[in-house]
Structure formats: structure tokens, C-alpha cells
C-alpha positions in Angstrom: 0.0 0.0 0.0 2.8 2.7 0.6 4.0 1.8 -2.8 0.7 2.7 -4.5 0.6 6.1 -2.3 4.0 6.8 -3.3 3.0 5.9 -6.6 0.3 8.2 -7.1 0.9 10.5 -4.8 -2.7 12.3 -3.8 -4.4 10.8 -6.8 -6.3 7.5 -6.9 -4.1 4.5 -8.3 -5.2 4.2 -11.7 -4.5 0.5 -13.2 -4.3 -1.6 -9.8 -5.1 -5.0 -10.2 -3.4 -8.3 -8.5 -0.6 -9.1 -11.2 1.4 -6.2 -10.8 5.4 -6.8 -11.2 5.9 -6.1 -7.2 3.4 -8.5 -6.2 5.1 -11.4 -4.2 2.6 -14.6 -5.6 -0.2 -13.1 -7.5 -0.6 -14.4 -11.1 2.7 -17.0 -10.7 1.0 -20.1 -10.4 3.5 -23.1 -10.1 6.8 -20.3 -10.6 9.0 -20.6 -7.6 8.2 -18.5 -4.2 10.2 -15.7 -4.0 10.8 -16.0 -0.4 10.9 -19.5 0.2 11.5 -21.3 -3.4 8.1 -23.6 -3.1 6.3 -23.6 -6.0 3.0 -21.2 -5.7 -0.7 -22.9 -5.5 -3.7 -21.7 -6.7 -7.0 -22.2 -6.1 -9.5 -21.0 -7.9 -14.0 -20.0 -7.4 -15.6 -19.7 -10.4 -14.3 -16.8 -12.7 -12.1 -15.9 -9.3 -8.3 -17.0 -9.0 -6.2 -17.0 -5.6 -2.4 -17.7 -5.6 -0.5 -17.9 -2.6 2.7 -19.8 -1.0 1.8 -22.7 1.2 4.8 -22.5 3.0 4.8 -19.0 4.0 1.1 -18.4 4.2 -0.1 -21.9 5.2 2.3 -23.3 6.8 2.4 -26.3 4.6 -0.9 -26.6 4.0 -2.8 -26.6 0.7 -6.3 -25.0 0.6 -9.3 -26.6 -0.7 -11.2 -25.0 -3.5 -15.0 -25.5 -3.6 -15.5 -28.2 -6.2 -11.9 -30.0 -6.9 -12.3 -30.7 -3.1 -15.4 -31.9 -2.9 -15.3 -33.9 -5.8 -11.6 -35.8 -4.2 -12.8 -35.5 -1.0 -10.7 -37.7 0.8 -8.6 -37.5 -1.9 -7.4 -34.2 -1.9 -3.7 -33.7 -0.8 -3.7 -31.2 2.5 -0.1 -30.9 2.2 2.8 -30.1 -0.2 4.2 -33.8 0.4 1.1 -35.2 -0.2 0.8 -33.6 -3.8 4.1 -34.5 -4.9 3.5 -37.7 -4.2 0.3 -38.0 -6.1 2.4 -36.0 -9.4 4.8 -38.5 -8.7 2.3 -41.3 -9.5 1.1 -40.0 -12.4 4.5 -40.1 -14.4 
């Protein structure tokens, strides 16, 4: 936020949307975190996309979006490990 208001100055911030070059993990889906090196997760609701590190914002865990979940149900990997594991079978 103080970059925006340094930005603009006492104008509104014209152009501000979540893929902006000093955004940390929006819009870099499976590039590498830049604080930790995990590769960032997204989840997504409906039209709506959310990208975030589990590492540094979960603590390891990966969050459930409304209708992959609930169609894997038990199924669905709740941590990092857990989802390499399942890419690994797949190969």
C-alpha cells in the first residue's frame, strides 16, 4: 500500500489489479516463491483466481477450493508432500 501512495501521490491509483510486477505470488501459479522457493498454489471460485505460498502463508498446507475438493474429497492432498506424491504417480 505505501508503494501505491507513493506511486500516485494524492491521486487515486489508476491500473491496480493483483498481477502487478511487485506482487510477491499473484498471477505466478507453479513459478517458484520468491521467499521461500516452493512452487505457488492456486486455487480458484468460479471466474475468481487465488495464488498464494503454502509455505509462507499456510504453513504447509494446501487450501481446498469448492468443487476439486469436494469432488476428491478424501482424496485431496492437504499438504505439499502429499501432492508430490500423487504428481509423482502420475508419471
Amino acid at each position: 500500500m505505501e508503494r501505491l501512495r507513493a506511486e500516485s501521490g494524492d491521486e487515486f491509483p489508476e491500473k491496480v489489479t493483483a498481477f502487478r510486477e511487485g506482487m510477491a505470488v499473484h498471477g505466478r501459479y507453479q513459478q517458484p516463491c520468491p521467499r521461500c522457493g516452493a512452487k505457488i498454489q492456486r486455487i480458484r471460485y468460479a471466474d475468481n483466481e487465488t495464488n498464494y505460498c503454502a509455505i509462507c502463508q499456510t504453513g504447509g498446507k494446501l487450501l481446498a477450493d469448492r468443487s476439486l475438493s469436494r469432488l476428491l474429497r478424501q482424496d485431496w492432498p492437504k499438504t505439499l508432500d502429499e501432492l508430490e506424491l500423487l504428481t509423482i504417480r502420475k508419471c
